[in-house]
N, C-alpha and C positions, 0 to 999 in steps of 0.2 A: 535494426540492431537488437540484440537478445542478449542477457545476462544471467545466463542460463545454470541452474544449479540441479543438477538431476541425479538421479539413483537407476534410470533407465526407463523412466517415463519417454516419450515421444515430445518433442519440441517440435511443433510447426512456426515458423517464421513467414512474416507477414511482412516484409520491408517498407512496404507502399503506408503504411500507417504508423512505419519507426513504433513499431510496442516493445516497450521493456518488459519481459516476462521473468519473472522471478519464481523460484519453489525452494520448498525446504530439503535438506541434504539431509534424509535420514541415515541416521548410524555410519556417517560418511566421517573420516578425519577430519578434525577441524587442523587448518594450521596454526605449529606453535604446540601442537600435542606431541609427546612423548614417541608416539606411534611410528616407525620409521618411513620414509616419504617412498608413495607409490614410484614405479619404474615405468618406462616406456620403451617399446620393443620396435627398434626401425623395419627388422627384416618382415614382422608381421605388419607392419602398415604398409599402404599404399595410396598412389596417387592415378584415378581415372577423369583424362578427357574423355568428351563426348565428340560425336562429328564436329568436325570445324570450330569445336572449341565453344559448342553451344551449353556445354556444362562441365560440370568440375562435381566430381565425388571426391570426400576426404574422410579416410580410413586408420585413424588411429589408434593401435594395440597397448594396450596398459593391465597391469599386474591385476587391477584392484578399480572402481568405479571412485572416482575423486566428483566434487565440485567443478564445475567448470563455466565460464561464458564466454560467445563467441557473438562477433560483431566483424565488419568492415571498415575499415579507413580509404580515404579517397586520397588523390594527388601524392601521388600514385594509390590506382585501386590494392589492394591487401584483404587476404584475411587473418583476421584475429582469432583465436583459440588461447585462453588463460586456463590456469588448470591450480586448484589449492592442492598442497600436498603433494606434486609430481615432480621427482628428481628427472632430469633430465639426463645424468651421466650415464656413458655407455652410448647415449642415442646418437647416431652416423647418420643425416641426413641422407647421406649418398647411399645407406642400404634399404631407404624405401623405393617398395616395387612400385615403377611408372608406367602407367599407359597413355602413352600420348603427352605430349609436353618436357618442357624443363625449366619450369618457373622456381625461381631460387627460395629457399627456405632458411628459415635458422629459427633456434628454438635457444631458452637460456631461462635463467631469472630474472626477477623484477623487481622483485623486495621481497621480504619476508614472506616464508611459506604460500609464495606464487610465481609462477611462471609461467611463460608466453611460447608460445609459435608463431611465427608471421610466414604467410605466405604470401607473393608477390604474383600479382594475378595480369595475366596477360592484356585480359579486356574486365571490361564490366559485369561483375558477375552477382546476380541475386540473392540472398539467403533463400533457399525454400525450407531444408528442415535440419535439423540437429538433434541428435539423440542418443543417451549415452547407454549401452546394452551390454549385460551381464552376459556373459559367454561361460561359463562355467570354470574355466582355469583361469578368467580374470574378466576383462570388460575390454569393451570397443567403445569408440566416439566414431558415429556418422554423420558427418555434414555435407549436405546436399547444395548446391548453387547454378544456378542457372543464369543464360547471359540475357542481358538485361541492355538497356542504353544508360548514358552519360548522365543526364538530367536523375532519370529516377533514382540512379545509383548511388551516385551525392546528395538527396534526397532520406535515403534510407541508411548511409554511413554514417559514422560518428562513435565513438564509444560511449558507453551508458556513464551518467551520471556517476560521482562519486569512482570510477575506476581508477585504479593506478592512471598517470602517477601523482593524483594528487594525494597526500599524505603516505602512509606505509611504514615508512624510513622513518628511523628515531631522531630526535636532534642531535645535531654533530657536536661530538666531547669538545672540550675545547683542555686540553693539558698543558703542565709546565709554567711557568712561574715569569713575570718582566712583564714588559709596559706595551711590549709591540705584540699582535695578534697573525701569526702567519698560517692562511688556509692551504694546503696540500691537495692536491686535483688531479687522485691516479685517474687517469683518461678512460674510455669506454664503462666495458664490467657486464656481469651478465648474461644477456640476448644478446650483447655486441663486442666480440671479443679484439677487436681494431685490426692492427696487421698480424698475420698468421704466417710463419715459414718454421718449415723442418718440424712441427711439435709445437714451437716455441708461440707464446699470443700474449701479443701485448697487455691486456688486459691487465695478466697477472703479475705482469714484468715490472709494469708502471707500479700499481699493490705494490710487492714486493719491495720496490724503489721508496716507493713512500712513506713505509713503517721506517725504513733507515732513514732517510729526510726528519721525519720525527726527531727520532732519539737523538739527533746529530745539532735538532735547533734548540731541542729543551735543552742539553747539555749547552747551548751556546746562551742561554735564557731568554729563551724566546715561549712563548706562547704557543700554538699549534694545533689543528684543529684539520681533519681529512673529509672531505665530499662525501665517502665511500670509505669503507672499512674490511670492506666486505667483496662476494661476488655476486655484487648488485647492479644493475643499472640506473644510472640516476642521468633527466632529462637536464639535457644544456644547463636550459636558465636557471633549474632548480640547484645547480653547482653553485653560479652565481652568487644565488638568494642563500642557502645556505650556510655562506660564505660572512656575507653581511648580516645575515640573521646571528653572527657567533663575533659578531668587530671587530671582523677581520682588518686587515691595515695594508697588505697586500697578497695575491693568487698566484700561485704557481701550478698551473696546469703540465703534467706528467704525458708524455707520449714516446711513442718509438713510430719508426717507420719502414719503409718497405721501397726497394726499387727496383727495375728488371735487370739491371748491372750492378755486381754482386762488389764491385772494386769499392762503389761509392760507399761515404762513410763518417761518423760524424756527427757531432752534438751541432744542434740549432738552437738557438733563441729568438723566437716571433711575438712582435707586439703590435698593438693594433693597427689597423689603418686600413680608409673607406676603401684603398684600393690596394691590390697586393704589390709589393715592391716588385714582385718579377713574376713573369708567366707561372712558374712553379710552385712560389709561395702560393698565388692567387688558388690554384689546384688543389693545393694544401689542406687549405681553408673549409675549400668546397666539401670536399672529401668528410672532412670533421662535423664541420655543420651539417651533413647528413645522418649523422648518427642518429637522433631521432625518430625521422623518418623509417631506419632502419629496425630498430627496436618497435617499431609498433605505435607510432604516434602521432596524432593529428596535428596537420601544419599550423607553426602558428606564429606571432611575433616574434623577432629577437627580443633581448631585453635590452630596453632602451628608455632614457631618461631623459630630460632635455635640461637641458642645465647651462648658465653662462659660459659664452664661446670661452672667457675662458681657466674657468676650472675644468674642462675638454682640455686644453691646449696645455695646463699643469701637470693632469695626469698621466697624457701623454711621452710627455719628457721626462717625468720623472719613470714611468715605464723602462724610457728608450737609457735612462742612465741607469737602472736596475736591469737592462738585460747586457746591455757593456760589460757590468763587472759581474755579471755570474760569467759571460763565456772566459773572463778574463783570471777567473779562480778556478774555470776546469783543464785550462791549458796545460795546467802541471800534471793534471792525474788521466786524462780521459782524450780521447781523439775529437778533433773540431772538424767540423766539414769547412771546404776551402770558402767559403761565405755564407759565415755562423749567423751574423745580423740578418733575419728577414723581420718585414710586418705583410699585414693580410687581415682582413674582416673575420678573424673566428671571432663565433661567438661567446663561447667563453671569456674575453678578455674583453667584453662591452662596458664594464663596470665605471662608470663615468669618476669613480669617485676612488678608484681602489688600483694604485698600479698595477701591471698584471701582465704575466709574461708566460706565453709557453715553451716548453721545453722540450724539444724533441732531443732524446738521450741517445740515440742513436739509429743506427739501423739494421733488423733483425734479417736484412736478406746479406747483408755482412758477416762473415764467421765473426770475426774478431769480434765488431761489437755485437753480437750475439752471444758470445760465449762473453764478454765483459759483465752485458744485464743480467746473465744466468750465475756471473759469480756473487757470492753472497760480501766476500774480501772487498772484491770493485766499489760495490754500492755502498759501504758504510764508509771505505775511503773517499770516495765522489760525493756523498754525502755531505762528507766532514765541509768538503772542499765549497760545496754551494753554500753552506753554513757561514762557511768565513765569511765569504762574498758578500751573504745578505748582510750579515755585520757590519762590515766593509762600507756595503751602501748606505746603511745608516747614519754614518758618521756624517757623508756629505748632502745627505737628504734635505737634512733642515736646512740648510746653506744656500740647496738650489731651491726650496722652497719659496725660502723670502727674497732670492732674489726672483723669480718670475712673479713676485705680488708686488713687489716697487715699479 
């Protein structure tokens, strides 16, 4: 793995001895400056196999020679290219030129003045060298890789110490006034924009959804505090955590969805559980709980606590009786799918101690609910409406409380 900071010096990679190499980024933007953030050019980049896929050249065109370091993830093999200072807008994966192959790509944010490329790599492939080269109307990034076996590869994977996503991200505001702390969870963000149709990505839909969730709970005097503010990506557990890091009291995780038949349609509400209620939930799940992976990240624990069977079996319930009365406060304003109760193992909603429900607000292969999330009028009505709800459940919260502790 390499953590590579260059001006267009030559990076040799040595995987077999995992070296961190480090250098200094002369007269390079630092991120967080003033400076407007380098560009990246798809139609000048490209992607070269080798015979049978015994190597991989990666050819990235950019305005200006940034900071950069590039490393491997395993399960599933990846490579990684993080870049300080480099906007990604504009970039169309599908305009770089290919030879040979069609390993999937996505490129995005990650926090503050950084952003990632993942490549998803068919086999096992080696770092051999990486090297960022001033070309006179701007700079190129070369990274070389050659195929390798199993063992070594895992061996030599991992990201360097101290890399996203530990820290970055500021701590989450917490606004608004009252006794109860409600954490907001737009979904994806980033490197990982969730379900995409017609233009439309969840990502920002959820965002969007969110800021009106806000204003709609302070006005109800609620407390409030978002995962994400931003078009950032922030890893699973780290939602969690930063959730509980601000006392929180309960998570409502934010998502849209996607299906091959355009008819289906529909708000969801899913809370946890080991197994999914139905084949589709279970899918659901799956799907979510990859995001990670997806953005660039080494496999690793859920978040998980062990705690008395049962303060498990409290939070539960009181979950299942907070997702009852949100679908039963958006029936008035918003379309329900024909069986809105689901549960399933997301990760997201592991929190042993913190109810926790998510929300699938609709679905964006849907005109209708597509053009709902894309109104600004919808979301501060359906807003209002999940506001009441949580109100709603509080009344009868402490009641179910004490009775599952008798």
């Amino acid at each position: 793995m390499t953590n590579g900071f260059s001006t267009g010096s030559r990076r040799v990679i040595r995987p077999i001895l995992a070296t961190i190499v480090l250098a200094t980024a002369l007269l390079l933007p630092v991120p967080g400056q003033s400076e407007p953030p380098a560009q990246a050019d798809a139609s000048a980049s490209s992607l070269r196999e080798g015979w049978f896929g015994r190597s991989l050249d990666v050819e990235i065109a950019l305005d200006r020679p940034v900071p950069f370091r590039v490393f491997t993830l395993d399960a599933p093999p990846r490579l990684v290219l993080d870049f300080a200072g480099l906007d990604w807008a504009g970039f169309d994966a599908r305009d770089i030129r290919r030879d040979g192959g069609e390993a999937p790509l996505r490129v995005g944010r990650i926090g503050p003045g950084w952003s990632r490329l993942v490549l998803d790599l068919a086999s096992p492939q080696a770092l051999a060298t990486a090297e960022m080269r001033p070309d006179g109307s701007g700079a190129r990034l070369f990274v070389s890789l050659h195929q390798t076996d199993a063992a070594e590869f895992a061996a030599a994977s991992g990201a360097p110490p101290g890399v996203w996503p530990s820290g970055g991200l500021p701590p989450p505001r917490v606004q608004g006034t009252g006794d109860v702390v409600v954490a907001i969870d737009p979904g994806h963000g980033g490197i990982d924009p969730g379900a995409v149709r017609d233009g439309a990505e969840e990502k920002s839909l959820v965002l969007a959804f969110g800021f009106a969730l806000r204003a709609a709970l302070i006005d109800r005097g609620f407390q409030v505090l978002m995962t994400r503010e931003d078009d950032d990506f922030v890893p699973l557990a780290d939602r969690v955590v930063r959730a509980r890091q601000a006392g929180a009291d309960v998570f409502l995780s934010l998502h849209a969805n996607v299906e091959s038949t355009p008819t289906v349609a529909g708000a969801i509400a899913f809370t946890r559980a080991d197994r999914g209620s139905s084949p589709r939930a279970a899918a659901r799940a799956r799907a979510e709980n990859a995001a990670d992976s997806l953005a660039g990240l080494a496999p690793g624990d859920p978040v998980s606590e062990v705690l008395a069977g049962l303060a498990r079996v409290e939070t539960d319930a009181r979950a299942g009786v907070l997702a009852d009365t949100l679908v039963s406060a958006l029936r008035p304003v918003s379309t329900i799918w024909t069986e809105p109760r689901q549960a399933a193992n997301f990760e997201v909603l592991t929190a042993p101690d913190m109810p926790s429900v998510l929300l699938e607000l609709g679905f964006l292969s849907n005109p209708d609910d597509r053009a709902a999330l894309q109104s600004p009028e919808w979301r501060a009505t359906t807003a209002r409406a999940l506001a009441d709800g949580l109100a709603e459940w509080l009344v009868h919260d402490h009641e179910l409380t004490e009775g599952l502790r008798r």
